[in-house]
C-alpha positions, 0 to 999 in steps of 0.5 A: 501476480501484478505488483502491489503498489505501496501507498503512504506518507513520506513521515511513514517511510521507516515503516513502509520500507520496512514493510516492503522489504519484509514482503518482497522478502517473502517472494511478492513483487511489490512497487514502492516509489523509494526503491522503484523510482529511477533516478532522474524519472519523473515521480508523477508519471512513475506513479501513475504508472505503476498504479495502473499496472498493480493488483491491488494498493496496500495503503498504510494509515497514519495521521499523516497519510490520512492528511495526504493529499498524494495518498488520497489521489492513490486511493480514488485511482485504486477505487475508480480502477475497482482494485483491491486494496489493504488498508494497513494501520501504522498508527490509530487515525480517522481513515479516508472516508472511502475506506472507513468501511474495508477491513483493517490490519492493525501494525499498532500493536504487533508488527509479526502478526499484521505481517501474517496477516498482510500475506494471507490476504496477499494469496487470495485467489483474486490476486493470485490469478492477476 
């Protein structure tokens, strides 16, 4: 399986971190720019990078990474790429127009269940065979 890229807000970096290492920790190979960016690379070029390689994008929603515009950009490459992507609710917020529609994993209210819920999606087929 390819990475899953990480899409967020730095506002929401306790949470993603959290998130990430509780999913490469359950044995997916996640990339997340905190932890996989080399010191001195290029964040831009890093980026693109590693969305190009990933199966999918995990987006986490917030007010603030609604209002992002990196999180926004992250999102049209996964759309225009025609990848998957699993929209993770931190925090209740208007999501991105584009992904109003997709199917939502609340963490607002129980952080063991939207982690259950975050792998099984991850073991679809689809993504199993990238």
């Amino acid at each position: 399986m390819k990475k899953i890229f990480f899409s967020y807000s730095r506002h929401d970096s306790v949470f993603a971190l959290r998130l990430a290492k509780d999913i490469r920790d359950a044995g997916v190979d996640i990339w997340i720019d905190q932890l996989d960016i080399p010191v001195g690379a290029r964040w831009d070029v890093e980026v693109e990078h590693a969305l190009m390689d990933a199966a999918c994008v995990l987006v986490i929603l917030s007010p603030s990474s609604s209002a992002s515009e990196n999180v926004q950009d992250e999102i049209s490459f996964a759309l225009y790429s025609e990848k998957k992507i699993i929209p993770v609710v931190l925090e209740d917020c208007i999501a991105p127009f584009r992904l109003r529609r997709l199917k939502k994993i609340d963490f607002s209210k129980n952080y063991d269940e939207g982690l259950d819920q975050v792998l099984d999606a991850l073991k679809e087929p689809a993504l199993m065979e990238i």
